[in-house]
NUTI-979795 format. One record per residue (C-alpha): residue number from 1; residue in one letter; x, y, z. Coordinates in steps of 0.1 Angstrom, whole numbers. Example, Ala and Ser with C-alpha at 12.3 -4.5 7.8 and 13.67 -1.06 7.14 Angstrom:
! NUTI-979795
{num->1 residuo->a east->123 north->-45 up->78}
{num->2 residuo->s east->137 north->-11 up->71}
//
This chain:
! NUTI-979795
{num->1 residuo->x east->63 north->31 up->88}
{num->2 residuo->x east->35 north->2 up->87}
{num->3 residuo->x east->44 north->-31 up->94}
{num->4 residuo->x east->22 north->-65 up->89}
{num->5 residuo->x east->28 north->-101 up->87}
{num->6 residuo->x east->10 north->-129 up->72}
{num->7 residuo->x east->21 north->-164 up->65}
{num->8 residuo->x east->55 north->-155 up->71}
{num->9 residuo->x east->55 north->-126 up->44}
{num->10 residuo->x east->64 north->-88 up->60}
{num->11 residuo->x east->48 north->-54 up->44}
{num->12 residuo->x east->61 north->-25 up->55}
{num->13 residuo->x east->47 north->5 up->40}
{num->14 residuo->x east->62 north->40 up->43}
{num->15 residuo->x east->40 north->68 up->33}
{num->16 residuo->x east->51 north->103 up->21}
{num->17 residuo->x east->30 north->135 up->13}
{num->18 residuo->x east->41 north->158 up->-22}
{num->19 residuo->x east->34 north->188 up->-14}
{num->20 residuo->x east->48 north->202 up->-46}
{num->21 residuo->x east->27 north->176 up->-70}
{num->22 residuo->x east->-5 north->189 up->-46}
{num->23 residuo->x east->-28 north->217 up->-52}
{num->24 residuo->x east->-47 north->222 up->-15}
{num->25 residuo->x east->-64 north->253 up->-31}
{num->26 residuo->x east->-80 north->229 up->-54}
{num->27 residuo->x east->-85 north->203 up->-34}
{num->28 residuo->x east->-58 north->183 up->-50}
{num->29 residuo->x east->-36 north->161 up->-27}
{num->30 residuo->x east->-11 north->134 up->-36}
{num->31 residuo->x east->12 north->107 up->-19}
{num->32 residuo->x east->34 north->86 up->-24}
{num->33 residuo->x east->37 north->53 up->-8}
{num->34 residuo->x east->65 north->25 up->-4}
{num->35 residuo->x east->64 north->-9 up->-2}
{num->36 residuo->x east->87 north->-35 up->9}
{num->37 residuo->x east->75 north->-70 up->9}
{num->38 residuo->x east->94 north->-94 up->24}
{num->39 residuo->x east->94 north->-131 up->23}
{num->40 residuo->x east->101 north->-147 up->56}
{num->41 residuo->x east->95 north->-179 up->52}
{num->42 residuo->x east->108 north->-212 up->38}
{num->43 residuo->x east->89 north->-213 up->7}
{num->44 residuo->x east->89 north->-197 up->-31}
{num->45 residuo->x east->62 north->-176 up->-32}
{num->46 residuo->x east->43 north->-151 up->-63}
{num->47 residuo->x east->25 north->-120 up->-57}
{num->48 residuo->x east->-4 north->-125 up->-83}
{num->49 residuo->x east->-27 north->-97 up->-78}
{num->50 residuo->x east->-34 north->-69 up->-54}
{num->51 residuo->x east->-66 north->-49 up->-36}
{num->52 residuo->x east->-69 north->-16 up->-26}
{num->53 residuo->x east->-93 north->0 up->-3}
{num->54 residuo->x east->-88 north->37 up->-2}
{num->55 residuo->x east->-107 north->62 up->21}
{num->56 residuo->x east->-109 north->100 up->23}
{num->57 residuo->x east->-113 north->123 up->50}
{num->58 residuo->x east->-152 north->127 up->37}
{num->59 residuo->x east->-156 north->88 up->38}
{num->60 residuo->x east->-158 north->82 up->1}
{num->61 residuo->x east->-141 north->51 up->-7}
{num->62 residuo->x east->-124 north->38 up->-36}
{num->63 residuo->x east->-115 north->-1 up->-42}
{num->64 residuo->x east->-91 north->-5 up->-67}
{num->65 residuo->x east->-81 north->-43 up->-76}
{num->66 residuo->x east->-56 north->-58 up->-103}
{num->67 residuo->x east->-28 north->-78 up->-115}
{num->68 residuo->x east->9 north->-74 up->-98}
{num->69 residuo->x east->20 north->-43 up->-85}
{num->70 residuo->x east->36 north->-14 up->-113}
{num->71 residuo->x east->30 north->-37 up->-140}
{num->72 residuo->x east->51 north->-69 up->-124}
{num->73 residuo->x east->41 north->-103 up->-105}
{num->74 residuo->x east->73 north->-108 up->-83}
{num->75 residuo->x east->87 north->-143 up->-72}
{num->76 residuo->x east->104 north->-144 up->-44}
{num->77 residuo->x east->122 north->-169 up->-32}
{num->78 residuo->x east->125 north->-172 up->7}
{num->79 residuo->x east->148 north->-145 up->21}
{num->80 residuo->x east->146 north->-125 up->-9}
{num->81 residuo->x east->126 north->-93 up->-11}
{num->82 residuo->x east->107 north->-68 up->-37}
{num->83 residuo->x east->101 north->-29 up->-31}
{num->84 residuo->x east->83 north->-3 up->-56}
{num->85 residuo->x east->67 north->33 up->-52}
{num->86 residuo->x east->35 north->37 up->-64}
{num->87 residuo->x east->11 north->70 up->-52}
{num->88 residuo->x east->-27 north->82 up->-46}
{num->89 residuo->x east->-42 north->117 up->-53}
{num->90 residuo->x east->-72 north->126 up->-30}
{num->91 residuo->x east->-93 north->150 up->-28}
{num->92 residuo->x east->-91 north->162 up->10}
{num->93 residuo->x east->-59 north->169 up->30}
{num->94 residuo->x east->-64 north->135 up->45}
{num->95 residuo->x east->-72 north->97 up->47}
{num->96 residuo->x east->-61 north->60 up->47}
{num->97 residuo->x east->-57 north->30 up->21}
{num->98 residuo->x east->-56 north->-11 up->38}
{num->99 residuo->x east->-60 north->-38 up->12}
{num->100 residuo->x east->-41 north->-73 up->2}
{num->101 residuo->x east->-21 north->-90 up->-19}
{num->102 residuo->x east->-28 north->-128 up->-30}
{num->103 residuo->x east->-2 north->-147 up->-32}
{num->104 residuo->x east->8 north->-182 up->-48}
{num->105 residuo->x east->33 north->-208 up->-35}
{num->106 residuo->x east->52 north->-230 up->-54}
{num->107 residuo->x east->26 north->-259 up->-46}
{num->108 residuo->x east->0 north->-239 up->-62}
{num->109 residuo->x east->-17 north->-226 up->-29}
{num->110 residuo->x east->-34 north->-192 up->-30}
{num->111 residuo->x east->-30 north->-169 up->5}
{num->112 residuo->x east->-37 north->-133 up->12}
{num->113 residuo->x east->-16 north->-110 up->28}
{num->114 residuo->x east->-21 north->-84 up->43}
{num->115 residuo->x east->-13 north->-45 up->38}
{num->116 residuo->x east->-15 north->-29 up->69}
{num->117 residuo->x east->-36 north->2 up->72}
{num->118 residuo->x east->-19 north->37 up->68}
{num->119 residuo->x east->-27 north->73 up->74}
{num->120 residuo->x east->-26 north->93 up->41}
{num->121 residuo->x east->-19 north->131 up->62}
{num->122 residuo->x east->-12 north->166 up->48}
{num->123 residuo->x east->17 north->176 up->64}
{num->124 residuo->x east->8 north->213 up->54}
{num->125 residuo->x east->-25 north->213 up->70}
{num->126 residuo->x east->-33 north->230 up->101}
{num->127 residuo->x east->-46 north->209 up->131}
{num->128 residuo->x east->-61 north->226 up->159}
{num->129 residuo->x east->-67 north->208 up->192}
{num->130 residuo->x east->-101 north->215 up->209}
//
């Protein structure tokens, strides 16, 4: 698990390789990642959009940017919380996605928070220690 912060809203994500929706011999790998968001804080707040930055083991990066999360822009009020699965193919056994969500309060004020970084791993591939 990945755990972050920000203006009193808590993401934890919690990644997961498929290895029966991948295809390694064709350089096909996919995950599946979950996300809790959590608001913290004393105030009503709405996940308006999201960001995406998505890096392979070869360095190619992909931004990806857009409304909600799986179609939805959750409120939540303080205490409450929202989780969803979403997933990623890549191309190489490996990599990491980071990015934000903005956010609006009930007073109209826009915030990002954060999405901590998380490792995107194979658990099928070999690793050998030099």
């Amino acid at each position: 698990m990945y755990c972050a912060t920000t203006n009193n809203i808590q993401i934890t994500v919690t990644p997961r390789f498929l290895s029966d929706e991948s295809a390694p011999d064709k350089g096909h790998f996919v995950w599946s990642y979950s996300i809790d968001i959590e608001n913290r804080g004393g105030r009503t707040v709405q996940l308006l959009s999201r960001y995406w930055k998505i890096v392979d083991a070869a360095g190619r990066v992909q931004e990806v940017q857009g409304a909600g999360v799986i179609g939805e822009q959750p409120v939540l009020p303080p205490g409450e919380s929202f989780s969803y699965t979403s997933g990623v193919p890549l191309t190489t056994p490996s990599g990491f996605m980071a990015g934000h969500y903005v956010m609006e309060a009930e007073s109209g004020e826009r915030f990002d928070v954060e999405v901590p970084a998380f490792s995107l791993d194979c658990t099928d591939e070999r690793r050998i220690v030099h």
